[in-house]
C-alpha angles and dihedrals in degrees: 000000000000097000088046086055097047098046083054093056093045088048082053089050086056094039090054097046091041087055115028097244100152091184089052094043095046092049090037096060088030076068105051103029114238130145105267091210101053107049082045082055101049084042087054086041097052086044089053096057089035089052109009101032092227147068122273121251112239089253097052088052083044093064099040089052088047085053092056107036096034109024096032099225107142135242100252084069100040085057082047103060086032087066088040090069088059092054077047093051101051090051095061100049137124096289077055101048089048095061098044096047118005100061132105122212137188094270088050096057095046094055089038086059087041088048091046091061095049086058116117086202136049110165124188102257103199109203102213115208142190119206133197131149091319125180097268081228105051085045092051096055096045095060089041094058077055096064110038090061111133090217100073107184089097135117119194117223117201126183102189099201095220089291112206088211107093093198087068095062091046093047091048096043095044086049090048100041083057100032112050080191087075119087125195138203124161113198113229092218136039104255118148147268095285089047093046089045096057094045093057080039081062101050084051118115091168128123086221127027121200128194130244127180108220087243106049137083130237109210111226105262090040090113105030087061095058083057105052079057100054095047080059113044087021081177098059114125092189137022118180126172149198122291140189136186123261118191133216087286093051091249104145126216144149104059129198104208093189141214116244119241101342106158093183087056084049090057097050094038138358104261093169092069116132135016086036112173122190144182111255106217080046088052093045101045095053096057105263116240114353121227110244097035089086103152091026102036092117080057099055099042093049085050093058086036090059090045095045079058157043122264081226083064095047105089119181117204109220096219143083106267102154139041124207123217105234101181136151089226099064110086092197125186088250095048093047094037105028087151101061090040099056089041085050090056095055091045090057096050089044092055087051087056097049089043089056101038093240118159098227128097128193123253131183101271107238102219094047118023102193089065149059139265114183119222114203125201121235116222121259126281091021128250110258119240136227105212109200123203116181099196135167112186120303099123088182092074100021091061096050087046100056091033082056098045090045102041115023102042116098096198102103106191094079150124123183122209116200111201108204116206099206097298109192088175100127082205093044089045091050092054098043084055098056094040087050079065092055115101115241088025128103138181125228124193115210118186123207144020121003106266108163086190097052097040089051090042087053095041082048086057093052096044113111089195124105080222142045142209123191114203134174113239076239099069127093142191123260107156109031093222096072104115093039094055085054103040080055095062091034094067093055100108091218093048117089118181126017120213128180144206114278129179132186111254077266084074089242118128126277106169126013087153131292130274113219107236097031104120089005098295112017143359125188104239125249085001105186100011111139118254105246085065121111090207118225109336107346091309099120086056098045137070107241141164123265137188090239145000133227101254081220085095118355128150134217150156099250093224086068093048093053090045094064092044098264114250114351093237097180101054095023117026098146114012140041092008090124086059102045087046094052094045095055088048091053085045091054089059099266130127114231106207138194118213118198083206100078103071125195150170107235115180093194122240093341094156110041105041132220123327079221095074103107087244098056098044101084093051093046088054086046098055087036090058088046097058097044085050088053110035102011091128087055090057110075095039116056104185082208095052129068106250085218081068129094124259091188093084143006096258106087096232122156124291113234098217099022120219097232111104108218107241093244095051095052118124087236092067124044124158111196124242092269085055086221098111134051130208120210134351 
């Protein structure tokens, strides 16, 4: 009788959230006794990943819940607009974005050309193309995206490798006999990509040489773009853009709206390819392409290019300036031998290594297999590290953090210092009293108000590590290399700050780096993505550099802590200290870097509490005007965040509009109605 009643009320919980019938659904789950909350929340949740394909942020299910408790809509329409957001979404979407802001109009072209002619400087860009039986389309239209470039000071240099396909010797012959821009050589024998590539390097007179596959399509500014560029950073080696995919009916999709320089993402993926732009003599001198490298052979040039450099002389364009053939009809090297070309890119890493004398060495990276994680060797013996822990009270978490740091670590050259703010706890105090008898382990005792910045500075005074690693009494171990993996990077002399990977006790993700500009200052990416995501183009799967680090768990060599002057404890004793950290040390020269291969548990801001609470929110509008007082330039320019992609949330989803000025349009440059006169440069 009880189970058949039981099984009635739950078919009226379905009933109510089926229809919308907020009397039946409130009796239904008063009956049953369930958390209201809770089962509305997992409803909202299943309707995000059906219509949205991904998870809701906390304040997103905060203000569905509020529409139902407070305002009394059901839950039937809020499912409704729920799945109206998606309709929303889709509208805007990149065939949207590129009407609205990757278009060139008439207007456009004539203050480009305008703009071309106020240029100090027009160097020869020399397109360098390998040919071989190419679809006579697809060719066709390559060389035509050439030359239609609105930038004309541009040669094409084509190296056909014995193609088998008449049709590619007549097409070639028939663009060169009516372009003397287009320069010709046919090998005598099949060889291969590398072979083809350094044949059409040798026909180049250009200052500068970029790189075209004979399938692919340049948009029209595409050049004139990289110049632009180059007029304004003359010393740049290397200048690589943004690119997206066009199919056999031209539509275009899948974009990859880039970092700039990130020589961590490089490691783990080539994000210079395409358009890649260098500089000749640089290309020259390092050999060109290298025999053996055939399906990563744009990797490994650009490797030996960046080494041959200087990252000041690496500029990336924000803006889409090439477009990749993706069609069932290319059988390409990489998509018949996958295999050699992902062993050939590691080949050619782990020769840079080598080159350089670097101890790392590249590993199939597990979340994505096609491409790299770098392992880094720690010196020997290893660095010992101070492992510092702020706590006031809250046993329950405390207890699980250091057993974790003691004794599932698997890092041995460590001590741990637990600062204790004035816990009365008598479960706390009894804990702290038993951990103060663990070897490796101290007790520090900090009086007066709560200041985050001042407890870790003191704790810093006391370490006897050469690094540190700051970590909230919230935080606990997952993968027990953890440490290892940032020591590793710690120890590198260019990187700064060190950030893992942190998840809610969900397993969805709570830190995988921050992005300057999200909630006004600083938003933590991909926040509440499930774990199994590789985030926007690979990002959530690969170490890469950030502009700053949660100070839940962050690594450094405490030299460099104590260079930059440590927490800033007056202005920011509670909030927003992380950020400006990490932006000093990237001030003072360093790289601050997140690894997805330091997993933790972070159960965010446990012991503090909410800067919502009435008492807090002073402070919190205090270290916020700080910030923006001190870094307000750096917030609305990430250098590690496209500046095409949204800072209204952590999804990097598309701006509309998006932050990037188009060239043309810039102050600096204004051209009057009558289009006669120009002001500026």
């Amino acid at each position: 009788m009880k189970i058949h009643k039981k099984r009635s009320v739950r078919r009226a919980v379905s009933r109510g959230f089926r229809h919308g019938s907020q009397k039946l659904l409130n009796l239904a789950l008063k009956t049953i006794g369930l958390r209201r909350r809770d089962r509305i929340e997992k409803v909202i949740r299943q309707q995000y990943r059906l219509c949205l394909q991904r998870e809701p942020s906390r304040g997103e299910l905060a203000q569905w819940y509020y529409s139902i408790d407070t305002v009394g809509l059901s839950l039937g329409r809020v499912l409704k607009n729920i799945a109206k957001l998606s309709e929303d979404t889709a509208s805007r979407s990149y065939q949207s974005w590129i009407e609205s802001y990757d278009t060139v109009l008439e207007d456009d072209r004539q203050q480009i050309k305008a703009h071309i002619q106020a240029l100090n400087y027009h160097p020869l860009i020399s397109v360098v193309m390998p040919v071989y039986d190419t679809n006579e389309e697809f060719l066709r239209k390559a060389i035509v995206s050439v030359q239609s470039q609105l930038y004309e000071n541009w040669e094409l240099c084509i190296a056909y490798d014995a193609s088998f396909s008449p049709h590619v010797g007549i097409a070639l012959k028939e663009f060169s006999s009516r372009d003397p821009r287009l320069r010709c050589v046919r090998r005598e024998f099949n060889g291969n990509v590398c072979a083809a590539s350094n044949m059409a390097l040798g026909l180049a007179m250009g200052e500068f040489v970029g790189f075209m596959d004979h399938d692919d399509l340049l948009p029209e500014t595409a050049l004139y773009e990289v110049v632009v560029e180059l007029n304004r950073y003359p010393q740049a080696d290397l200048v690589y853009s943004d690119n997206d995919h066009v199919d056999d009916n031209g539509a275009r999709y899948d974009p990859h709206f880039k970092s700039d320089w990130n020589p961590e993402l490089f490691l783990g993926c080539n994000i210079v390819c395409h358009l890649t732009t260098i500089r000749r003599s640089l290309v020259n001198s390092v050999g060109g392409f290298r025999m053996g490298y055939e399906g990563s052979q744009d990797y490994d040039l650009a490797l030996r290019i960046v080494r041959a450099s200087a990252p000041e002389r690496i500029r990336h364009i924000p803006a889409i300036l090439y477009h990749w053939r993706r069609s069932p009809d290319i059988d390409s090297f990489p998509s018949r031998h996958l295999d050699k070309c992902i062993a050939a890119a590691r080949r050619a890493k782990n020769d840079d290594f080598k080159d350089c004398k670097e101890q790392a060495q590249t590993v199939e990276n597990p979340f994505i297999p096609s491409y790299d994680r770098i392992v880094r060797s720690l010196p020997a013996p290893p660095p010992l590290v101070t492992l510092v822990v702020p706590t006031k009270n809250k046993y329950e978490v405390l207890g699980p953090c250091i057993a974790g740091l003691l004794h599932r670590t698997d890092y041995c050259e460590k001590e741990i210092i637990i600062i204790d703010h004035q816990s009365d706890d008598p479960a706390t105090l009894k804990l702290l009293e038993r951990l103060g008898s663990e070897r490796g382990v101290r007790i520090i005792k900090y009086e007066g108000p709560f200041n985050y910045s001042e407890m870790n500075n003191r704790a810093v005074q006391q370490a006897r590590g050469d690094i540190i690693a700051f970590i909230n009494n919230d935080v606990d171990v997952i993968d027990p290399g953890w440490l290892s993996e940032m020591a590793s990077l710690a120890v590198v002399r260019e990187n700064g700050a060190i950030g893992a990977k942190l998840l809610y006790s969900n397993d969805s993700v709570q830190h995988a780096g921050m992005v300057l500009g999200i909630g006004g200052i600083a938003g933590h990416m991909f926040k509440n993505w499930p774990i199994t995501n590789l985030g926007y183009c690979g990002r959530l799967a690969m170490t890469s550099n950030v502009s700053a680090v949660t100070g839940a768990c962050l690594v450094l060599r405490k030299s460099l802590f104590e260079d930059v002057g440590g927490f800033d404890a007056k202005n920011l004793p509670v909030a927003f200290n992380d950020v400006d950290l990490c932006l000093r040390i990237q001030a003072a020269g360093y790289r601050n870097v997140w690894t997805p291969f330091a997993l933790l548990y972070h159960h965010e801001s446990y012991s503090r509490g909410s800067d919502l609470s009435p008492e807090n929110m002073e402070r919190a509008r205090s270290e916020a005007n700080y910030m923006h007082h001190t870094w307000g330039d750096k917030f609305n320019n990430d250098p590690f965040y496209n500046l095409n992609l949204s800072l209204k949330d952590e999804n990097f989803n598309l701006a509309f509009p998006p932050r990037r000025e188009k060239p043309w349009r810039l102050p600096e440059f204004l051209i009057e109605p009558s289009g006669k006169r120009i002001i500026g440069r």
